[in-house]
C-alpha positions as CSV (number, residue, x, y, z in Angstrom):
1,X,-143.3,-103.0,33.4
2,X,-139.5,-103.1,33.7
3,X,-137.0,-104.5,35.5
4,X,-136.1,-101.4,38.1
5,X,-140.0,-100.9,38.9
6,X,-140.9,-104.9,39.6
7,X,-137.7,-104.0,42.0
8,X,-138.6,-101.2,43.3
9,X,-142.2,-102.4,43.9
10,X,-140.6,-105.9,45.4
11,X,-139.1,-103.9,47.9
12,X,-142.1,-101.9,49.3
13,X,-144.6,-104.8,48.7
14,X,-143.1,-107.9,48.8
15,X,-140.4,-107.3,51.9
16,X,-141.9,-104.1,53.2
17,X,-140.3,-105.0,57.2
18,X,-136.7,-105.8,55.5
19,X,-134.5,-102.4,56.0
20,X,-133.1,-101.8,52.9
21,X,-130.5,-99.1,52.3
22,X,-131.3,-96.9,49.7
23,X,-127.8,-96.5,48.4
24,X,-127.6,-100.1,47.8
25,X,-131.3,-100.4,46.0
26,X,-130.1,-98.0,43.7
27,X,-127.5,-99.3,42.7
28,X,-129.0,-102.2,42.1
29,X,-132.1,-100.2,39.9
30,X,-129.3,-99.1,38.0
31,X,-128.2,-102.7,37.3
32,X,-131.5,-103.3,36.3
33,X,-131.8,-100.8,34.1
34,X,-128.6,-101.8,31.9
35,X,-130.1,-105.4,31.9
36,X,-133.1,-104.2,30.5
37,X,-131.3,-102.3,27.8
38,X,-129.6,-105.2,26.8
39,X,-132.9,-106.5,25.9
40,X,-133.6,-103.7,23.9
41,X,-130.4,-103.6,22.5
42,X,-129.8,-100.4,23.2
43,X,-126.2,-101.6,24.3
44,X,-123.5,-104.0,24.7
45,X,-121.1,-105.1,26.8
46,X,-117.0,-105.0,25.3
47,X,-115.3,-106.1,28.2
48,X,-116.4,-104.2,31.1
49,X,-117.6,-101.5,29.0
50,X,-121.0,-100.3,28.1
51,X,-121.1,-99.7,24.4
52,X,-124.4,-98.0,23.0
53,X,-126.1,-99.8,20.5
54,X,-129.1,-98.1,18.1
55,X,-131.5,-96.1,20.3
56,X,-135.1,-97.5,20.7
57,X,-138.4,-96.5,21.0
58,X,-138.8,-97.2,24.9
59,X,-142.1,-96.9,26.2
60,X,-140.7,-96.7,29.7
61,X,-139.4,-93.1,30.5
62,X,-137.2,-93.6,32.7
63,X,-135.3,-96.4,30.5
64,X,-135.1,-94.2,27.9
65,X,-133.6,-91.6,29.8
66,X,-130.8,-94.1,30.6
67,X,-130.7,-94.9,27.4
68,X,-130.1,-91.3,26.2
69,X,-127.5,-91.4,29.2
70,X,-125.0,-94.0,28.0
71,X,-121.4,-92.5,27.4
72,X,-121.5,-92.1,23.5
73,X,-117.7,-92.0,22.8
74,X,-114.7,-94.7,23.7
75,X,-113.4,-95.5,25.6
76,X,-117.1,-95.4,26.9
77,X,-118.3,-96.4,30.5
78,X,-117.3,-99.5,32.6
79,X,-120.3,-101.3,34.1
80,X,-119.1,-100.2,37.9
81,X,-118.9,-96.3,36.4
82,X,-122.5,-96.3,35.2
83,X,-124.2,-97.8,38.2
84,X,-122.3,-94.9,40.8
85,X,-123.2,-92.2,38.2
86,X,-126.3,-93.2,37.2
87,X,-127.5,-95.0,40.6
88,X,-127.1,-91.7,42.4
89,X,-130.4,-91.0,44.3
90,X,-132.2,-93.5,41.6
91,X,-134.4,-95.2,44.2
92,X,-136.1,-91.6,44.6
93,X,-136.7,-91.0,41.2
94,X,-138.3,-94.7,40.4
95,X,-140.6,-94.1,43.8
96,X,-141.8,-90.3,42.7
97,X,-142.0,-91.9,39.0
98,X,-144.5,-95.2,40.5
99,X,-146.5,-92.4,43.0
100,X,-147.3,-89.8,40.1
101,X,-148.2,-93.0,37.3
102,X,-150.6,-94.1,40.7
103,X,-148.9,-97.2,40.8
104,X,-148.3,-95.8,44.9
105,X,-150.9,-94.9,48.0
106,X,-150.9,-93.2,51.3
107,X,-151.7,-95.8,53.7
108,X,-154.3,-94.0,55.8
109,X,-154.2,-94.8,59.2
110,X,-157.0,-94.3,62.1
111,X,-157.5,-91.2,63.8
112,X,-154.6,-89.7,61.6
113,X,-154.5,-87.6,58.6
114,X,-154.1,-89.1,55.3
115,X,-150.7,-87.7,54.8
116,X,-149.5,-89.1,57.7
117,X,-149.5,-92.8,56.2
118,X,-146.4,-94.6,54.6
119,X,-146.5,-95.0,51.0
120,X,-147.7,-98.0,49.8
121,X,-148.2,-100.3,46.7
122,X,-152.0,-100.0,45.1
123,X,-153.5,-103.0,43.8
124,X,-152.4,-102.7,40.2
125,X,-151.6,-105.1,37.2
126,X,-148.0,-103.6,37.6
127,X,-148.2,-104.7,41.6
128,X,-149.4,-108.5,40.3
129,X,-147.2,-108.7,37.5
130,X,-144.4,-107.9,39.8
131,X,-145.1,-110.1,42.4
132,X,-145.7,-113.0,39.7
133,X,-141.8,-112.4,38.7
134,X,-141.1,-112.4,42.5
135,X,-142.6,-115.8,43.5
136,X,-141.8,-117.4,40.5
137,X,-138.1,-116.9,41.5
138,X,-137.1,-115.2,38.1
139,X,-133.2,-115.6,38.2
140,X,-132.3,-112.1,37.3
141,X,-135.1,-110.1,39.4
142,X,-134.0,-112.7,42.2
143,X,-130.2,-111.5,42.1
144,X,-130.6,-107.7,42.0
145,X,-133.2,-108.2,45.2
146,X,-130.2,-110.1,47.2
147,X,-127.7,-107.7,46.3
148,X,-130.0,-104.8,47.6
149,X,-130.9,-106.8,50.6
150,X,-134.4,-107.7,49.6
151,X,-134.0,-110.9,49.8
152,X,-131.6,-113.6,51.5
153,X,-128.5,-114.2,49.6
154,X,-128.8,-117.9,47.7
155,X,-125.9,-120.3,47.5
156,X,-123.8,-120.6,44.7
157,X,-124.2,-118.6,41.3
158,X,-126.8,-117.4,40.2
159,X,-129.2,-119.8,38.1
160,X,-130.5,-119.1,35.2
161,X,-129.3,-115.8,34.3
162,X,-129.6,-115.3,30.3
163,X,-125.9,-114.6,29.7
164,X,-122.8,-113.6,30.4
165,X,-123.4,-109.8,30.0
166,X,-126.2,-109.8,32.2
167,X,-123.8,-112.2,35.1
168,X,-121.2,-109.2,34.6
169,X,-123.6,-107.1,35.5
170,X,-124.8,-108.4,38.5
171,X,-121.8,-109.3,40.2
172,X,-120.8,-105.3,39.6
173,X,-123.7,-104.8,41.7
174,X,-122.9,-106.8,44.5
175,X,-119.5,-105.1,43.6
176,X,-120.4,-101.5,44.3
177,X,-123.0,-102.2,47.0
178,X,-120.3,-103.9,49.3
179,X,-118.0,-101.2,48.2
180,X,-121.4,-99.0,49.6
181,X,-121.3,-101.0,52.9
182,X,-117.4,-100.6,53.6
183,X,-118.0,-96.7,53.2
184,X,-120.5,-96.5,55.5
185,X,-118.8,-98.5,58.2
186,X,-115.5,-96.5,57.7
187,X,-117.7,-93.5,58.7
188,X,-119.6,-95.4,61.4
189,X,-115.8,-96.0,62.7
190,X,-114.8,-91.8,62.3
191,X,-117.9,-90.8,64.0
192,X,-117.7,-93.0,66.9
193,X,-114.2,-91.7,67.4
194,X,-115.0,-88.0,67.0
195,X,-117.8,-88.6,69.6
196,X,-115.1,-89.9,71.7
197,X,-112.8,-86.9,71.8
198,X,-115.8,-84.8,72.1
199,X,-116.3,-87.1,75.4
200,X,-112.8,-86.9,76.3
201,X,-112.1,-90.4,76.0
């Protein structure tokens, strides 16, 4: 498994009643994704920029097909750039990838169709491999969760992260998902006064 699915299944399975925004976890699957390419090393970070390195076999799809998505030519892609271009709707794309693979159920409830449960994680070796990173407190896993809201936020930096690359990384995600939150409450703030003069008030 890879970094964005042990995310993505953390979120459903290990902090199913935590609301999480689903701008802000993917965001944070695209973080994941360019740590996990660093691994392969399928790029590098110059600066703040996201420089492609040779291209990999990937067994995972979906890494590959961020892979393939890098910005090929300088000045290339700043780390920010990437995860609003590439995060856009990414949390549905990782979830329809898990449920075709099986790696997701219907919950079936009593007395209700089978459609009409939520979607759940099935008992797979990818569910217990991800929960193992979970509990085990893995640094990097453990800092993409807080930034999406999986988790509460920990003290300090964060502990254990392999490198520098993959710390520049992160802390564009919490970055662009506090960048996400301002957004949304400058529109909470228009609505509620368009619903005013609607009211009159």
């Amino acid at each position: 498994m890879t970094t964005p699915r042990d995310l993505l299944i953390a979120a459903m399975d290990m902090a199913p009643d935590r609301p999480v925004e689903q701008g802000d976890l993917s965001l944070a699957l695209a973080g994941a994704e360019v740590i996990d390419l660093f691994g392969a090393e399928a790029v590098v970070l110059d600066g703040d920029r996201l420089v492609p390195g040779h291209r990999p076999a990937l067994a995972d799809r979906l890494l590959d097909e961020a892979a393939a998505s890098l910005v090929a030519e300088a000045p290339y892609e700043s780390v920010g750039d990437w995860l609003w271009r590439r995060g856009r709707g990414l949390s549905a794309v990782y979830r329809d990838a898990l449920e075709s693979e099986g790696q997701l159920t219907r919950e079936g409830r009593h007395g209700m169709s089978f459609r009409a449960g939520r979607m759940v994680v099935a008992d797979t070796p990818a569910r217990r491999e991800a929960a193992d990173r979970w509990t085990s407190d893995e640094p990097v896993l453990a800092a993409l969760a807080e930034a999406a809201g999986i988790r509460d936020g920990q003290s300090g930096d964060s502990p254990g992260v392999p490198d520098d690359a993959v710390e520049t990384v992160l802390a564009a995600v919490h970055d662009a998902v506090m960048e996400l939150e301002a957004v949304r409450q400058r529109r909470a703030i228009e609505d509620a006064a368009f619903d005013n003069i609607w009211r009159g008030e």
